[in-house]
NUKOL-171726 format. One record per residue: residue number from 0; z, y, x of N, C-alpha, C, CB in turn; residue in three letters. Coordinates in Angstrom, 1 decimal. Glycine has a CB too. Layout:
% residues N
  resi      nZ      nY      nX     caZ     caY     caX      cZ      cY      cX     cbZ     cbY     cbX  resn
   NUM       Z       Y       X       Z       Y       X       Z       Y       X       Z       Y       X   ALA
...
//
This chain:
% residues 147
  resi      nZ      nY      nX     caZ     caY     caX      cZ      cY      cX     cbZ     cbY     cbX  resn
     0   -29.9    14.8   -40.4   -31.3    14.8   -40.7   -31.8    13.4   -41.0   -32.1    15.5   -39.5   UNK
     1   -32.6    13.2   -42.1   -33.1    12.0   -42.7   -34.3    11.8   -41.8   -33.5    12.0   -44.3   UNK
     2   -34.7    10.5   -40.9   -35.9    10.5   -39.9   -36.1     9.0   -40.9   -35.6    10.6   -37.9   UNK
     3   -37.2     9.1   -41.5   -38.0     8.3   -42.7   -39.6     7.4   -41.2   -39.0    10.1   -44.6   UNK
     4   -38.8     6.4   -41.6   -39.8     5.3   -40.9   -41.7     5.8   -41.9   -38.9     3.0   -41.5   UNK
     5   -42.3     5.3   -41.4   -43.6     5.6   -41.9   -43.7     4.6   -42.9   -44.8     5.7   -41.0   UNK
     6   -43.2     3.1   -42.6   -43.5     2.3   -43.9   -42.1     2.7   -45.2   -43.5     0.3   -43.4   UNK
     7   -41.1     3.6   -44.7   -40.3     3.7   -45.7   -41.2     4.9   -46.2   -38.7     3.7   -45.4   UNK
     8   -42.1     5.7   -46.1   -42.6     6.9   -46.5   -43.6     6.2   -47.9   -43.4     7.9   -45.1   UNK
     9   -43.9     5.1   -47.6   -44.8     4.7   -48.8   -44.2     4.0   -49.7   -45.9     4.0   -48.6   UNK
    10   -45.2     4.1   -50.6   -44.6     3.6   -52.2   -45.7     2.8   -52.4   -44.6     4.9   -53.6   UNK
    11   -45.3     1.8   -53.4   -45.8     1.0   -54.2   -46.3     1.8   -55.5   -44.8     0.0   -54.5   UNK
    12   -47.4     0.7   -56.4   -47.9     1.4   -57.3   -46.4     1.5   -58.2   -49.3     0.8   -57.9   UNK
    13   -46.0     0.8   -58.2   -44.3     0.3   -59.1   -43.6     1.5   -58.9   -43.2    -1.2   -58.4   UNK
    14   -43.0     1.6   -57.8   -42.6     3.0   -57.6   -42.6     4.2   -57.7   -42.5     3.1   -57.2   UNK
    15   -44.1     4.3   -57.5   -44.7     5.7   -58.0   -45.2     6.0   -59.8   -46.2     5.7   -57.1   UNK
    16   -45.4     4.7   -60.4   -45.0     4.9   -61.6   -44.1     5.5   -62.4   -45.2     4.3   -61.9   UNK
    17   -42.7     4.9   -61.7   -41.7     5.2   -61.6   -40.9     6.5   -61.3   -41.7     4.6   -61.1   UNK
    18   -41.5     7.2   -60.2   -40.9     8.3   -59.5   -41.8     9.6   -60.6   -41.2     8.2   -57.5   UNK
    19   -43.3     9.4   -61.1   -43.6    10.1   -61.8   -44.1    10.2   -62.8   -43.9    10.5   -61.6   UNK
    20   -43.6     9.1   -63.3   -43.8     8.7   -64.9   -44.8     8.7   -65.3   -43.2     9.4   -65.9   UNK
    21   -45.7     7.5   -64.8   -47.4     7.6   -65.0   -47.6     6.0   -65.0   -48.5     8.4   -63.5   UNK
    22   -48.4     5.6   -66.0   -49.2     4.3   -65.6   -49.7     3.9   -64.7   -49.9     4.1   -66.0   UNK
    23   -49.8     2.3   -64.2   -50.7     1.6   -62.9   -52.4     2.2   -63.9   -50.3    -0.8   -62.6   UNK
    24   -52.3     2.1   -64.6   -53.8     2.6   -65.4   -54.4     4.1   -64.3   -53.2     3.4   -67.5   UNK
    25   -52.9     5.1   -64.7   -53.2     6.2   -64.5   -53.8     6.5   -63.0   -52.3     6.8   -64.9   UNK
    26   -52.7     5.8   -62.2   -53.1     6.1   -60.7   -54.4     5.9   -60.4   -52.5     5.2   -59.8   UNK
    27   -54.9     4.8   -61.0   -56.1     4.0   -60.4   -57.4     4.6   -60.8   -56.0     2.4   -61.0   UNK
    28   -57.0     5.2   -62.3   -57.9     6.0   -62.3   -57.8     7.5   -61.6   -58.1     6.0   -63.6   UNK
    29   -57.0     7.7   -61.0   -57.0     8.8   -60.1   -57.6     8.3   -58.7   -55.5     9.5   -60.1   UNK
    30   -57.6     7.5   -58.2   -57.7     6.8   -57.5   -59.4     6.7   -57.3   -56.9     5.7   -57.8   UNK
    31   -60.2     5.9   -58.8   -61.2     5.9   -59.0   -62.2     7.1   -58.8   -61.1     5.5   -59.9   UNK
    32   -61.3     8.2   -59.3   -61.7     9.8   -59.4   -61.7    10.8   -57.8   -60.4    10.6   -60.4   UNK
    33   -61.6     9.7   -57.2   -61.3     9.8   -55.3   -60.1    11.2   -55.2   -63.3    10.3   -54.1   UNK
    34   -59.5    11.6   -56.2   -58.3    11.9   -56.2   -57.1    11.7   -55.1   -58.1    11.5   -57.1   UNK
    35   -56.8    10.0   -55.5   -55.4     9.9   -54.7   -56.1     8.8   -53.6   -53.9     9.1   -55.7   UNK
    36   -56.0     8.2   -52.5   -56.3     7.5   -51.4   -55.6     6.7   -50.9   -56.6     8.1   -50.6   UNK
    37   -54.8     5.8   -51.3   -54.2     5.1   -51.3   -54.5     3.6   -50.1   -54.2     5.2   -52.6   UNK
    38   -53.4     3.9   -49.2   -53.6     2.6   -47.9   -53.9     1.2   -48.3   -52.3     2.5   -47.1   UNK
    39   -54.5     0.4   -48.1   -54.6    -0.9   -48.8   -53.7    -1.9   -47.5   -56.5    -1.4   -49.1   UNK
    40   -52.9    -3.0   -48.1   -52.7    -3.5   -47.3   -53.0    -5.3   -48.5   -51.2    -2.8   -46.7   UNK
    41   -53.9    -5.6   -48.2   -54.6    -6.6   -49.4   -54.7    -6.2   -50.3   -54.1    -7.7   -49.8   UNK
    42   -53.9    -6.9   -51.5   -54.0    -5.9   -52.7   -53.7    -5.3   -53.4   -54.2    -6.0   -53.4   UNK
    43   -52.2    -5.0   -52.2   -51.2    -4.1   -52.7   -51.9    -2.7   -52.4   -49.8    -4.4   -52.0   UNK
    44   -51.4    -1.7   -53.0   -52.0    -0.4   -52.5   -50.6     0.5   -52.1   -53.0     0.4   -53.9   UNK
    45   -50.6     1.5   -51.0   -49.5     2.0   -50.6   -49.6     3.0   -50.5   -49.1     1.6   -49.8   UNK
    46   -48.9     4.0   -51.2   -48.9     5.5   -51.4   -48.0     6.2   -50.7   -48.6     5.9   -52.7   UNK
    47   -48.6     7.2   -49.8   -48.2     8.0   -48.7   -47.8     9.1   -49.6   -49.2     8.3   -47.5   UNK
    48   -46.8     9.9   -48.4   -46.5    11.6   -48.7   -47.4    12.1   -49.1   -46.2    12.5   -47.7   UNK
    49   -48.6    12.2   -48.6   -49.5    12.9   -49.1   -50.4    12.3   -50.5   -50.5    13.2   -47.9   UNK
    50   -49.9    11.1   -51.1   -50.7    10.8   -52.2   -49.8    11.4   -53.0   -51.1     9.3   -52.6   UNK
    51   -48.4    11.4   -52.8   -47.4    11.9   -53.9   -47.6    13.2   -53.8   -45.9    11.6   -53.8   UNK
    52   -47.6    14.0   -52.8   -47.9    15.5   -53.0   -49.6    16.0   -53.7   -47.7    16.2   -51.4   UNK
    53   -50.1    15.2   -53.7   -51.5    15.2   -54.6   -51.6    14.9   -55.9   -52.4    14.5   -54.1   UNK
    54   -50.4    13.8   -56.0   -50.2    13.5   -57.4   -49.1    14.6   -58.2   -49.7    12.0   -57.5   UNK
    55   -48.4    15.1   -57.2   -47.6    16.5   -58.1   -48.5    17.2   -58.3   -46.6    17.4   -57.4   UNK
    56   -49.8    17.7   -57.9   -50.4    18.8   -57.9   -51.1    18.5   -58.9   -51.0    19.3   -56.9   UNK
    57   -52.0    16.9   -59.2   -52.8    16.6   -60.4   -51.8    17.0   -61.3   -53.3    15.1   -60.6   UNK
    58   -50.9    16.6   -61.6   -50.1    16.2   -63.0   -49.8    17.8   -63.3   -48.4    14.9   -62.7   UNK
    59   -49.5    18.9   -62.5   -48.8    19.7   -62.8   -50.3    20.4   -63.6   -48.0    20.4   -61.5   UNK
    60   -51.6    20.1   -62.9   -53.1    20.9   -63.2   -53.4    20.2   -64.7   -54.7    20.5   -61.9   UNK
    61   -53.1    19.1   -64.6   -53.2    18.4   -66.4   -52.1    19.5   -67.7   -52.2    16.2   -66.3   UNK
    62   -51.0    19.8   -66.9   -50.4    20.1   -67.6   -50.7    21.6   -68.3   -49.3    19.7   -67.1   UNK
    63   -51.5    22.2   -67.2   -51.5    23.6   -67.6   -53.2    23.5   -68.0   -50.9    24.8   -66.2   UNK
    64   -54.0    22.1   -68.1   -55.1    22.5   -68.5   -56.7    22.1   -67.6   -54.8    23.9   -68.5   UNK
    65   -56.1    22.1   -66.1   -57.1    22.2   -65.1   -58.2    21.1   -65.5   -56.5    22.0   -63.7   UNK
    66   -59.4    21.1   -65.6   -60.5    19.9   -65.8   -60.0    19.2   -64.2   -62.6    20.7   -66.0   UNK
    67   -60.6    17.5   -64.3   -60.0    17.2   -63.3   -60.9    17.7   -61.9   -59.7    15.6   -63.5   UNK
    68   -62.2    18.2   -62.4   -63.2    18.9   -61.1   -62.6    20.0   -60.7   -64.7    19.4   -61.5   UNK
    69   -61.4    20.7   -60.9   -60.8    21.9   -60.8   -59.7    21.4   -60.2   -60.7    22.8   -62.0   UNK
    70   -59.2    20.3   -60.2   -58.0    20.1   -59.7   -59.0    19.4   -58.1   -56.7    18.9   -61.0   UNK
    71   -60.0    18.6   -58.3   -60.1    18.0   -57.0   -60.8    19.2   -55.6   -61.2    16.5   -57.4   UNK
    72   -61.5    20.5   -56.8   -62.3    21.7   -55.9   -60.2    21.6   -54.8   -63.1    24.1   -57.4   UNK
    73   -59.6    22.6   -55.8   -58.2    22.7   -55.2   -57.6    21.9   -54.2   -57.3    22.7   -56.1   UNK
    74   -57.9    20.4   -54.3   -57.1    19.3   -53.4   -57.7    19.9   -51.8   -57.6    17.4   -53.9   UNK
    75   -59.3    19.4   -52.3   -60.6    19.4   -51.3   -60.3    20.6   -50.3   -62.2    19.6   -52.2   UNK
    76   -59.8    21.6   -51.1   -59.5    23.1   -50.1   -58.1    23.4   -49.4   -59.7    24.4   -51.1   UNK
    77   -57.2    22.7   -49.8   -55.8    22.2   -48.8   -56.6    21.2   -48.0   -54.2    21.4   -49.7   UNK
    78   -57.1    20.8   -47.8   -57.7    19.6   -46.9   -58.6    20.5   -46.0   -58.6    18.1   -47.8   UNK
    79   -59.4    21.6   -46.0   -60.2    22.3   -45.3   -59.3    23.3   -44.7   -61.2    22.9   -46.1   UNK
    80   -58.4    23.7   -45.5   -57.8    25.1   -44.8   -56.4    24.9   -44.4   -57.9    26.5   -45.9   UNK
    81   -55.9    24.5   -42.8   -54.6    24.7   -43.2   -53.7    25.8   -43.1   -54.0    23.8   -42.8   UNK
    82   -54.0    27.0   -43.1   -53.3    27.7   -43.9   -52.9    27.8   -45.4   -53.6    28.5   -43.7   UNK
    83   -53.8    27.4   -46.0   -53.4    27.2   -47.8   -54.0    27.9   -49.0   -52.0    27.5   -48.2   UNK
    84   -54.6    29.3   -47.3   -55.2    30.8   -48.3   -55.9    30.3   -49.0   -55.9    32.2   -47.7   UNK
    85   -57.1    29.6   -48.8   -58.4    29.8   -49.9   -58.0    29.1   -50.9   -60.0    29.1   -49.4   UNK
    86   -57.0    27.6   -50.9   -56.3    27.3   -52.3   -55.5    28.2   -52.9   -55.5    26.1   -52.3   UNK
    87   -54.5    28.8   -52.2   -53.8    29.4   -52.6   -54.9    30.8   -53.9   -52.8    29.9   -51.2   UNK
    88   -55.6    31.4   -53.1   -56.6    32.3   -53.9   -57.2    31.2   -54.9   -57.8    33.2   -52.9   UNK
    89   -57.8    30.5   -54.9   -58.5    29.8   -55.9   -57.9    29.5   -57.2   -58.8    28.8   -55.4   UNK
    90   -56.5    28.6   -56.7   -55.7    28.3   -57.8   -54.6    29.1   -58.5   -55.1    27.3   -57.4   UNK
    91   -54.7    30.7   -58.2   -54.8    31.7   -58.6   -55.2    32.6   -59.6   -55.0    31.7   -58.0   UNK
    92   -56.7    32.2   -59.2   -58.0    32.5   -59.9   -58.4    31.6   -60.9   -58.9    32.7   -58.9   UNK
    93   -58.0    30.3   -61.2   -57.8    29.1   -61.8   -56.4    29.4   -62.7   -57.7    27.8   -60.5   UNK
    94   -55.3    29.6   -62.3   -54.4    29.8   -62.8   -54.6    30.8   -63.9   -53.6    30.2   -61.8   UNK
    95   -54.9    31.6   -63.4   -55.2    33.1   -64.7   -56.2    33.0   -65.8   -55.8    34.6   -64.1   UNK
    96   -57.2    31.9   -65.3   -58.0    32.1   -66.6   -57.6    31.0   -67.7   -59.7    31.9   -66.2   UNK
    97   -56.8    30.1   -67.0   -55.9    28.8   -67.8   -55.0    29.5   -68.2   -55.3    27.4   -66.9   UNK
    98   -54.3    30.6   -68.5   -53.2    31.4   -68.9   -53.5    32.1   -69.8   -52.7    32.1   -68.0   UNK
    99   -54.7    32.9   -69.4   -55.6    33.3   -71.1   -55.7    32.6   -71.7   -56.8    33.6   -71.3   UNK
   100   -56.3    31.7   -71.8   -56.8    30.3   -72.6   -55.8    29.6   -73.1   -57.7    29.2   -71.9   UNK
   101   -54.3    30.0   -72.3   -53.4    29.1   -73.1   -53.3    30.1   -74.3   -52.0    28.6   -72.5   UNK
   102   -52.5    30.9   -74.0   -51.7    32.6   -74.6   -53.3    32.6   -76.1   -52.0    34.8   -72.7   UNK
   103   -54.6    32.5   -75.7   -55.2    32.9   -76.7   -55.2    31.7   -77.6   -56.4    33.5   -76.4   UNK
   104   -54.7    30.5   -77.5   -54.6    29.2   -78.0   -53.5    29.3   -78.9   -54.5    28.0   -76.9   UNK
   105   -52.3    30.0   -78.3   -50.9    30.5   -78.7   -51.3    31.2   -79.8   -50.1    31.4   -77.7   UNK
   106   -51.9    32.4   -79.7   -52.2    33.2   -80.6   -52.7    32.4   -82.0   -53.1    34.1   -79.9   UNK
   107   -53.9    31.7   -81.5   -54.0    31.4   -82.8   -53.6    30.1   -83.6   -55.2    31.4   -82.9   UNK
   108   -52.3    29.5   -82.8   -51.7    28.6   -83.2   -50.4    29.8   -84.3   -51.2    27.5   -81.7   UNK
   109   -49.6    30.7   -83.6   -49.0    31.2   -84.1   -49.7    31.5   -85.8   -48.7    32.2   -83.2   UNK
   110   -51.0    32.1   -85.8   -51.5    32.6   -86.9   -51.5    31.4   -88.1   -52.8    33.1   -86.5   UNK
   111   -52.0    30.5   -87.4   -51.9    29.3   -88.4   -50.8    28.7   -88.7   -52.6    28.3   -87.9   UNK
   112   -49.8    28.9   -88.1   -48.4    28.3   -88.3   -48.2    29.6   -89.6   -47.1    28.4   -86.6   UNK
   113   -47.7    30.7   -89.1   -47.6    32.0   -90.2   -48.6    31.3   -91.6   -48.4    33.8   -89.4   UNK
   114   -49.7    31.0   -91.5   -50.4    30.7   -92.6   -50.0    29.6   -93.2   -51.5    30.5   -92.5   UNK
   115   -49.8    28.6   -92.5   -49.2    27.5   -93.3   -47.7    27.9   -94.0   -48.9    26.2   -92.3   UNK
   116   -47.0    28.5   -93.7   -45.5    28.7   -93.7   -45.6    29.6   -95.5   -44.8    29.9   -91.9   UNK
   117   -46.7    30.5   -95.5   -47.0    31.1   -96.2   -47.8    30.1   -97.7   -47.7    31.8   -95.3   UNK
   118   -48.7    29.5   -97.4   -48.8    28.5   -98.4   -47.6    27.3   -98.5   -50.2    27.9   -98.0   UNK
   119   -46.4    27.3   -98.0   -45.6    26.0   -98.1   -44.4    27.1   -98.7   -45.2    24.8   -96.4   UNK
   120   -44.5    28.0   -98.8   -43.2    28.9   -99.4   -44.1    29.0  -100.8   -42.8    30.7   -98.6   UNK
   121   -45.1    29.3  -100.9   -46.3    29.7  -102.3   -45.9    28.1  -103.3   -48.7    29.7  -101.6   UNK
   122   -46.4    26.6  -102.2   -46.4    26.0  -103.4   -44.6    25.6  -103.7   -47.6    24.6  -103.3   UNK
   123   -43.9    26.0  -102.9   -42.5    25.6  -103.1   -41.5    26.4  -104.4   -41.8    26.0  -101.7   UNK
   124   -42.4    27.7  -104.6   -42.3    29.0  -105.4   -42.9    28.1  -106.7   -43.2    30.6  -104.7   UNK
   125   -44.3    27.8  -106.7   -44.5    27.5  -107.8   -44.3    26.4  -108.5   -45.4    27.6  -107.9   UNK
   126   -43.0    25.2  -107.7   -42.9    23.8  -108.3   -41.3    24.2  -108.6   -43.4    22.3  -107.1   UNK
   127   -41.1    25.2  -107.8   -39.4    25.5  -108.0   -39.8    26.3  -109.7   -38.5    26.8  -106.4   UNK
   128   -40.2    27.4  -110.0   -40.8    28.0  -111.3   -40.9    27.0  -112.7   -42.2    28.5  -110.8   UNK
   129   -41.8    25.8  -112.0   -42.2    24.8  -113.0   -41.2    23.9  -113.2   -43.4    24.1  -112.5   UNK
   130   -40.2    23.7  -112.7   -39.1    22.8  -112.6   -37.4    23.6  -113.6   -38.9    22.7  -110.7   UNK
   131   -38.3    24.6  -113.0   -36.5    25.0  -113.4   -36.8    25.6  -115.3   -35.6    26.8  -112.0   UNK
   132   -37.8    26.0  -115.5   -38.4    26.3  -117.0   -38.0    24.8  -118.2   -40.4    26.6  -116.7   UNK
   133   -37.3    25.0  -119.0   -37.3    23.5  -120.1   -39.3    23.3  -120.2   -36.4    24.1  -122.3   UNK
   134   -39.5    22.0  -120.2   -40.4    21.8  -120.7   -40.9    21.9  -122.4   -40.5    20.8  -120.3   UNK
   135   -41.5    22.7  -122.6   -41.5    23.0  -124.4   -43.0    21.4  -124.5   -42.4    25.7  -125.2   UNK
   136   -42.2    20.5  -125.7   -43.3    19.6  -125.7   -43.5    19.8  -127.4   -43.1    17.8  -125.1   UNK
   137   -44.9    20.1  -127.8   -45.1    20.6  -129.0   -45.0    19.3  -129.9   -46.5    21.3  -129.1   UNK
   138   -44.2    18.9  -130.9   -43.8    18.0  -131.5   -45.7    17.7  -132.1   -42.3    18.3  -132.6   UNK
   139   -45.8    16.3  -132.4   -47.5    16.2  -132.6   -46.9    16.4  -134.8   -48.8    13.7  -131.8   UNK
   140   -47.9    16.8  -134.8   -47.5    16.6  -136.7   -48.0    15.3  -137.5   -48.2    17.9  -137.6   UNK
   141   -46.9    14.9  -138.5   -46.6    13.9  -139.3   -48.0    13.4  -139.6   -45.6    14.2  -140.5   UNK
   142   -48.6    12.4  -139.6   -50.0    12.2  -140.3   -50.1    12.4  -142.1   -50.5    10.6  -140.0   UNK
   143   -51.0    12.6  -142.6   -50.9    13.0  -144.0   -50.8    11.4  -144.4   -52.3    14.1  -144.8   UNK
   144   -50.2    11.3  -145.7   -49.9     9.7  -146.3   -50.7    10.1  -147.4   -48.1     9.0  -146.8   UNK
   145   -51.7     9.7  -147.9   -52.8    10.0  -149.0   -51.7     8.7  -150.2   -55.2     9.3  -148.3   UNK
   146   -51.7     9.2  -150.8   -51.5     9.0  -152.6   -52.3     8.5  -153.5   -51.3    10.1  -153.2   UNK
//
């Protein structure tokens, strides 16, 4: 069994950029966003278990969409409940309507892909047509030579 000292439990901002592939930019503005909470020890800043498990949860809500007021309602409610139910229901209820909204995003990305695909076969049809025909060039006629 791994028994993790408390200063080995924290991270640097370096590290945590690192472990989840994010900018010192990004943190800080998560940070700014009273998101992540980070221990100060001067001016270093030191990221606990719980900033990294808050920062899996931002990054995962970016990924599927969550505004960041939707990701911090969710944080704020693991911090109220510790059983997990009322996040667990929330981000749920969060979950499904960000699932529509992707799927109906899908939808009409699919349509527009089909449309493009459709105009890029059309003009490929009509340059392949124009290409493969001899060009007929109407010889211009001789000028008259007056006498």
């Amino acid at each position: 069994m791994n028994h993790m000292s408390e200063a080995n439990e924290q991270m640097t901002i370096r590290q945590m950029c690192a472990e989840f592939g994010v900018t010192p930019r990004t943190l800080r503005f998560y940070e700014s966003k009273e998101l992540l909470a980070p221990l100060r020890r001067g001016q270093t800043r030191l990221f606990t278990r719980r900033d990294r498990a808050r920062l899996k949860l931002i990054l995962r809500g970016k990924r599927f969409g969550f505004a960041l007021e939707e990701m911090r309602e969710l944080l704020d409610l693991y911090d109220r409940d510790d059983t997990r139910l009322l996040q667990l229901r929330k981000g749920l209820k969060l979950g499904r309507k960000h699932l529509a909204e992707m799927e109906a995003r899908r939808g009409e990305l699919d349509e527009a892909i089909r449309d493009l695909r459709a105009e890029l076969d059309h003009g490929a049809r009509v340059l392949s047509q124009a290409t493969a025909k001899p060009m007929t060039v109407k010889p211009t006629p001789e000028p008259e030579v007056i006498r």
